[in-house]
C-alpha positions in Angstrom: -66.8 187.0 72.3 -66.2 187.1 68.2 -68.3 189.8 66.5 -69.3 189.3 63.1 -68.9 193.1 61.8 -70.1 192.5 57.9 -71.3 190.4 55.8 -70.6 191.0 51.4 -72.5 189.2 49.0 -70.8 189.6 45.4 -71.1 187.9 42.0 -68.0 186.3 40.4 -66.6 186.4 36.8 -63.7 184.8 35.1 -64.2 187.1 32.7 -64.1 189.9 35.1 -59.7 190.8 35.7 -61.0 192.2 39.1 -59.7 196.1 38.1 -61.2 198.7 39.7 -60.9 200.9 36.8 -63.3 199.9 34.4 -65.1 202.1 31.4 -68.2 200.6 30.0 -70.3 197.3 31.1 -69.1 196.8 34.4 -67.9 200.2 35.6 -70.4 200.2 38.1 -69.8 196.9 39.9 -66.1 197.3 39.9 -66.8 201.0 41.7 -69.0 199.6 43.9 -66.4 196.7 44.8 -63.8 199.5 45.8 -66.0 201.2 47.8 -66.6 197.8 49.6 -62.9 196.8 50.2 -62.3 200.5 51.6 -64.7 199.7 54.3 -63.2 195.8 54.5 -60.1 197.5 55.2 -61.0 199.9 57.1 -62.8 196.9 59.5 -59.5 195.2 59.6 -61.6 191.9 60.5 -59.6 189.0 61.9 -61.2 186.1 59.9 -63.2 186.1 56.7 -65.5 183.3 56.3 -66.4 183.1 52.9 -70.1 181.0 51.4 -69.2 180.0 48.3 -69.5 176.9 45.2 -67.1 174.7 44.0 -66.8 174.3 39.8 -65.4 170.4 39.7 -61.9 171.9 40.9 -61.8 170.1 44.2 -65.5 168.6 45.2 -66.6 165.5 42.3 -69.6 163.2 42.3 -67.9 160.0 43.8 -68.6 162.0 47.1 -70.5 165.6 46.6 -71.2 167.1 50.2 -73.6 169.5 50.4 -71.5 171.6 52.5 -67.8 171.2 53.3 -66.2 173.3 56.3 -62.1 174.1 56.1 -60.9 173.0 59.3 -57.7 173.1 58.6 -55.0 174.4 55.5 -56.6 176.2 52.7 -55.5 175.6 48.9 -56.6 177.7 46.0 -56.7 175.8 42.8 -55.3 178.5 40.7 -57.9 178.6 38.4 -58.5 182.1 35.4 -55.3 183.5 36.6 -57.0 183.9 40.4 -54.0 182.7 43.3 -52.6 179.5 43.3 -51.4 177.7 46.4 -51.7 178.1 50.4 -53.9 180.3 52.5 -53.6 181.6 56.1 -56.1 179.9 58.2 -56.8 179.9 61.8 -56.3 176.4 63.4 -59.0 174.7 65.3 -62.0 177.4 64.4 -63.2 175.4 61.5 -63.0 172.3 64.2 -65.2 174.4 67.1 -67.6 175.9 64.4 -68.1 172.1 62.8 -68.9 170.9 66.8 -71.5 173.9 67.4 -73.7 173.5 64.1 -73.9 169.4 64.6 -75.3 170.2 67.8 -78.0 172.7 65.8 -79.0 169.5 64.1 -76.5 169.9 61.1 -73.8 167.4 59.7 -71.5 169.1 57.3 -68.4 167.4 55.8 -65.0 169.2 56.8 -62.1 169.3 55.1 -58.2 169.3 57.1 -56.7 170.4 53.3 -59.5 172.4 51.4 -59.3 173.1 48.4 -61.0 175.9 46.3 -61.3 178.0 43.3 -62.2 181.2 41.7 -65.6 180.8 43.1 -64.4 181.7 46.7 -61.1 183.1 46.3 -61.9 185.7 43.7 -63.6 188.1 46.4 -61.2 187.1 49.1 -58.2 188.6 46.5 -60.6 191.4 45.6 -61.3 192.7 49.0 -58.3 191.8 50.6 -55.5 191.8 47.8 -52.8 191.2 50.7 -54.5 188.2 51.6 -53.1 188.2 55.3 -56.6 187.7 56.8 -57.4 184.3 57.9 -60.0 182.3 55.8 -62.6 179.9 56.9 -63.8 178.6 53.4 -67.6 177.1 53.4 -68.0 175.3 49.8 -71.9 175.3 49.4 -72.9 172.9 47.0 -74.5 174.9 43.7 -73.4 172.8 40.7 -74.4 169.4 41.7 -77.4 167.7 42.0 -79.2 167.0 44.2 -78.5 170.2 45.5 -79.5 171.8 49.2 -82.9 174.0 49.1 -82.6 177.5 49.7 -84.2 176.9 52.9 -81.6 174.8 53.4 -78.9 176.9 52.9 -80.2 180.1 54.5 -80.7 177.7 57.6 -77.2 176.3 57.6 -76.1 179.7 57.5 -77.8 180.8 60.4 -76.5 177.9 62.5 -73.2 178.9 61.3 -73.1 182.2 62.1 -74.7 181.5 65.8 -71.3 178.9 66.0 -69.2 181.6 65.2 -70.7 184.5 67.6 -70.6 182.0 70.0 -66.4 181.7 69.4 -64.8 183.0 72.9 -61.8 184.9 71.0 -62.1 188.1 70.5 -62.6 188.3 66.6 -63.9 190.4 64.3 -65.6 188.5 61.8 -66.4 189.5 58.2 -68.9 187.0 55.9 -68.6 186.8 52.1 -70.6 185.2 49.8 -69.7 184.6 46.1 -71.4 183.8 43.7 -74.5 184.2 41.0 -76.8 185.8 39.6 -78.4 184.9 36.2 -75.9 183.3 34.1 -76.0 180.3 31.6 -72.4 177.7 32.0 -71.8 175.1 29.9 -73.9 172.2 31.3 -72.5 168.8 32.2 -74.1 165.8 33.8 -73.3 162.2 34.6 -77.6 161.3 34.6 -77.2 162.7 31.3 -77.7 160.1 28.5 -75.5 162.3 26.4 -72.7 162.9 28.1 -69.6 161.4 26.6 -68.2 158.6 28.5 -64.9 160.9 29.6 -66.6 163.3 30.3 -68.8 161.4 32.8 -65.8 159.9 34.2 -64.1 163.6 34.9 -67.7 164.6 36.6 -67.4 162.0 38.9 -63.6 161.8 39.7 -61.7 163.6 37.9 -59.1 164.3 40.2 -56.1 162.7 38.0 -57.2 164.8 35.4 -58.5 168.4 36.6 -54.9 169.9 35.6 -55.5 169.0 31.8 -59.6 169.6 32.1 -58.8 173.3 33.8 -56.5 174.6 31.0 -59.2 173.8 28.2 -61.7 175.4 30.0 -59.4 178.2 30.2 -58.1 177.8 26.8 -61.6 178.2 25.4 -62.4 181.3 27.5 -59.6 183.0 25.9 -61.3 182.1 22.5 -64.6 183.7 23.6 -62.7 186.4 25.2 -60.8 187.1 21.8 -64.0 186.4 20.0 -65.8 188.9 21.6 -68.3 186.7 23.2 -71.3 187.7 25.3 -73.9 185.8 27.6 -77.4 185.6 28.4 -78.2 187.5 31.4 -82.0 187.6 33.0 -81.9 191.3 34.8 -85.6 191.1 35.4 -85.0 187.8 37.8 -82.0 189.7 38.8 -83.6 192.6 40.2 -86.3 190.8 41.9 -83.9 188.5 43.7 -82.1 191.5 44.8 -85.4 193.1 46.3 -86.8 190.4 48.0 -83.0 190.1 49.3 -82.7 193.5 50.5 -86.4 194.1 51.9 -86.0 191.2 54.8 -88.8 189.5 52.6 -87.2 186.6 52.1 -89.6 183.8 52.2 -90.4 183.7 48.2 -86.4 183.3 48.0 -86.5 180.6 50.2 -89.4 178.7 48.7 -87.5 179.1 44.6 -88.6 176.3 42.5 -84.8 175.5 41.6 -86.1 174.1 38.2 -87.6 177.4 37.1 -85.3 179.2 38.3 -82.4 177.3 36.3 -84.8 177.5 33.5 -85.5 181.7 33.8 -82.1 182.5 34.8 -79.7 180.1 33.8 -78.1 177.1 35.4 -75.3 179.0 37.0 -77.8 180.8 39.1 -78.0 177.9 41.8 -75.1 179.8 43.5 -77.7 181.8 45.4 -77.5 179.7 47.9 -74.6 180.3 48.9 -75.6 184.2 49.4 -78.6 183.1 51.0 -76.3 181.0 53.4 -74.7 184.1 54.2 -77.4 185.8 54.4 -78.6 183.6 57.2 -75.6 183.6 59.0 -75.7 187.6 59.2 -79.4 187.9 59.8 -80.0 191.7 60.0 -80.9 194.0 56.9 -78.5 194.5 53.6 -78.7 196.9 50.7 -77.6 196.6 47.4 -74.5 198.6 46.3 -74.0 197.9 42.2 -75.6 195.9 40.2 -75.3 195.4 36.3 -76.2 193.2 33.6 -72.3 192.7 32.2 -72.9 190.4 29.6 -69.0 190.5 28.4 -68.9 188.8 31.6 -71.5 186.6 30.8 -73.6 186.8 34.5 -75.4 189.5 36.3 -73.0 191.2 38.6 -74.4 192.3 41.7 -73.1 193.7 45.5 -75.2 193.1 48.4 -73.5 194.4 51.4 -74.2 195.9 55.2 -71.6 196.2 58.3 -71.7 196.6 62.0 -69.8 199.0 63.7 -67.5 196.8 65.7 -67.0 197.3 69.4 -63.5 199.0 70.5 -61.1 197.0 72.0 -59.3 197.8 75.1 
């Protein structure tokens, strides 16, 4: 039978060059993410399934799931510099895990080419910079409404991890989930009165024109880079997420008004769910191992993990 041997929750930055060796704002996430992939190494898991959002890369509003399954080739956008191109994936898991959580009462879309971005490859290159390990990508959706409720999520990931302890091979399984905390992002919305007509047009399907959209968003980050910029972070909301995560208390997380929360903490904060999806799919206690404010990095950079030790092989 698979074992699922950790699970990682870890906030993602474009800002962030994913260095270890840091001085300053950030010094303390990035040593706690090196003491993370040690262990990930160390683990040597056979598949990393990684919860994570989507930023209008691959998933637009002419058809917005609220979760997509890869269940077949993996293809990273590319996007801040992060790897561009294939993946190794594991053929027919996505398939057998898609089967076992519609039979748990849940219809996610699946995807036989998935495509994602910095939002869940970022950890995958930071953890596992050789990126040999087979990936089973989950895109939870944080940036479109209407979004799934954290209940919602947190369930999904708990039928999801059940499908994949239930996997006959013998695997060792490590969960990921990326994403959060408190951060403001530029906001965009086709209900939006405002929103330029082009604009609307990309949010909806902008698929013709992601190339061109993608290198001014990354031609403006170099701006704010060069400028010097810094975000708004909420600490405060921070922390308490983190505590409720970590005490197995989780029931005020699950019940977040998502409107005060995005008010509070920032729109880019709706990718909590996709830790709380992991979360649910690992179901046993975590502990926090960094967290800062990193406002050069414009979000609140925090490291939830907790592993297993996994059972010796004959």
């Amino acid at each position: 039978m698979a074992e699922i041997v950790g699970y990682i929750a870890m906030s993602h930055s474009p800002f962030w060059d994913e260095s270890f060796d840091i001085e300053g704002p950030g010094a303390e996430f990035a040593a706690g993410a090196a003491t993370v992939k040690e262990k990930v190494q160390a683990l040597a898991p056979d598949l990393v399934v990684i919860f994570g959002p989507d930023h209008m890369r691959n998933f637009f509003y002419d058809l917005m799931p609220a979760f997509c399954i890869g269940a077949g080739e993996v293809i990273s956008f590319g996007d801040y510099g992060g790897h561009k191109g294939s993946l190794p994936h594991r053929e027919g898991i996505g398939r057998r895990i898609i089967d076992n959580v519609r039979e748990q009462g849940f219809d996610p879309a699946f995807s036989l080419r998935m495509g994602i971005d910095h939002g869940i490859v970022q950890p995958y290159e930071v953890l596992l910079p050789d990126m040999s390990v087979p990936v089973l990508p989950i895109m939870v959706d944080c940036g479109a409404a209407p979004r799934p409720s954290m209940k919602r999520a947190h369930e999904f990931g708990g039928a999801v991890g059940k499908a994949l302890r239930e996997l006959d091979e013998d695997l060792r399984i490590l969960l990921v989930s990326s994403g959060g905390l408190s951060h403001w992002v530029k906001a965009a919305s086709p209900y939006d009165e405002s929103t330029d007509e082009e604009t609307r047009e990309f949010l909806i399907d902008g698929r013709e024109t992601v190339v061109e959209y993608n290198a001014a968003r990354e031609a403006g980050l170099a701006e704010r880079i060069a400028a010097g910029h810094e975000g708004d972070i909420n600490h405060e909301w921070d922390r308490w997420f983190l505590a409720h995560m970590t005490s197995g208390n989780i029931e005020e997380l699950l019940a977040i008004d998502p409107d005060h929360m995005e008010k509070v903490a920032g729109n880019g904060t709706h990718e909590v769910r996709a830790w709380l999806a992991g979360l649910g799919a690992w179901d046993a206690p975590v502990e926090t191992i960094a967290y800062e404010p990193v406002h050069r990095w414009v979000t609140g950079m925090g490291l939830v993990a907790a592993f297993s030790e996994p059972a010796v092989r004959n």
